[in-house]
C-alpha positions in Angstrom: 0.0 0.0 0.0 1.2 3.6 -0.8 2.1 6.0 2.5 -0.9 7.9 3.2 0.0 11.2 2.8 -3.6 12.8 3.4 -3.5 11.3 6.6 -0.1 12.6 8.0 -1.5 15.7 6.9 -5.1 16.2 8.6 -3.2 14.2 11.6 -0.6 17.5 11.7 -3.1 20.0 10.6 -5.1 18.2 14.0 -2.0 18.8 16.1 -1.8 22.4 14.9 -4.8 23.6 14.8 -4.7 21.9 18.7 -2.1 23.7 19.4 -3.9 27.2 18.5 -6.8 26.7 20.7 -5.9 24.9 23.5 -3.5 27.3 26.5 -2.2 24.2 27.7 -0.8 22.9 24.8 3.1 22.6 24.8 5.7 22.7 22.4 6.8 19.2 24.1 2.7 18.1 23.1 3.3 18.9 19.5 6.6 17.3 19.1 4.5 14.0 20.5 1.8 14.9 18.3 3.4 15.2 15.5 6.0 12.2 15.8 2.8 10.2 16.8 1.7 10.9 13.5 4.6 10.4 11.3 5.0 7.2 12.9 1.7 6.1 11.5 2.4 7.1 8.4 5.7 5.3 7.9 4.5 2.0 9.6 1.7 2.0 7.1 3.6 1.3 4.4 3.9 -1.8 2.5 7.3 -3.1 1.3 7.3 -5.1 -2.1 9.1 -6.4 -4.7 12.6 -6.4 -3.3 15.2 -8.2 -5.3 18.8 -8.2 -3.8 22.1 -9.4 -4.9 23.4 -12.7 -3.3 27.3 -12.7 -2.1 29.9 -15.3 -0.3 32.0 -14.2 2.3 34.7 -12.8 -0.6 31.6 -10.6 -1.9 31.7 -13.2 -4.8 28.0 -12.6 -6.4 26.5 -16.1 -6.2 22.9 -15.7 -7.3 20.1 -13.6 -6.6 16.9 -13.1 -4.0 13.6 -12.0 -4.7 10.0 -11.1 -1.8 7.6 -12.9 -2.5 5.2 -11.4 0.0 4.7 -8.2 1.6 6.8 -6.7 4.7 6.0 -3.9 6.9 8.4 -1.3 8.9 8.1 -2.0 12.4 
């Protein structure tokens, strides 16, 4: 799945506009809010089609790896 940028977005525009309207809101609350939501962001996205290079200990290329399902960041 593609990172869902219109949801880091409204999730920072949320910790903004929070941070306009609420007295009590710290700068240490926005940092939380807004790595809260970039966090989301980047663990939703799906990792595919990966296809690495293969090597022996001498970095002697000895074949070749491919996914064949989908990872996530974590």
């Amino acid at each position: 799945m593609a990172l869902d940028k219109d949801t880091l977005r409204d999730a920072l525009i949320t910790a903004f506009e929070q941070g306009l309207t609420d007295p009590e809101w710290t700068k240490e609350d926005a940092a939380q809010a807004m790595a809260d939501a970039i966090d989301v962001f980047v663990r939703g996205a799906e990792v595919t089609d990966i296809v690495v290079d293969v090597v022996d200990d001498s970095s002697v290329h000895i074949g070749t790896g491919t996914q064949t399902g989908t990872g996530t960041l974590t």
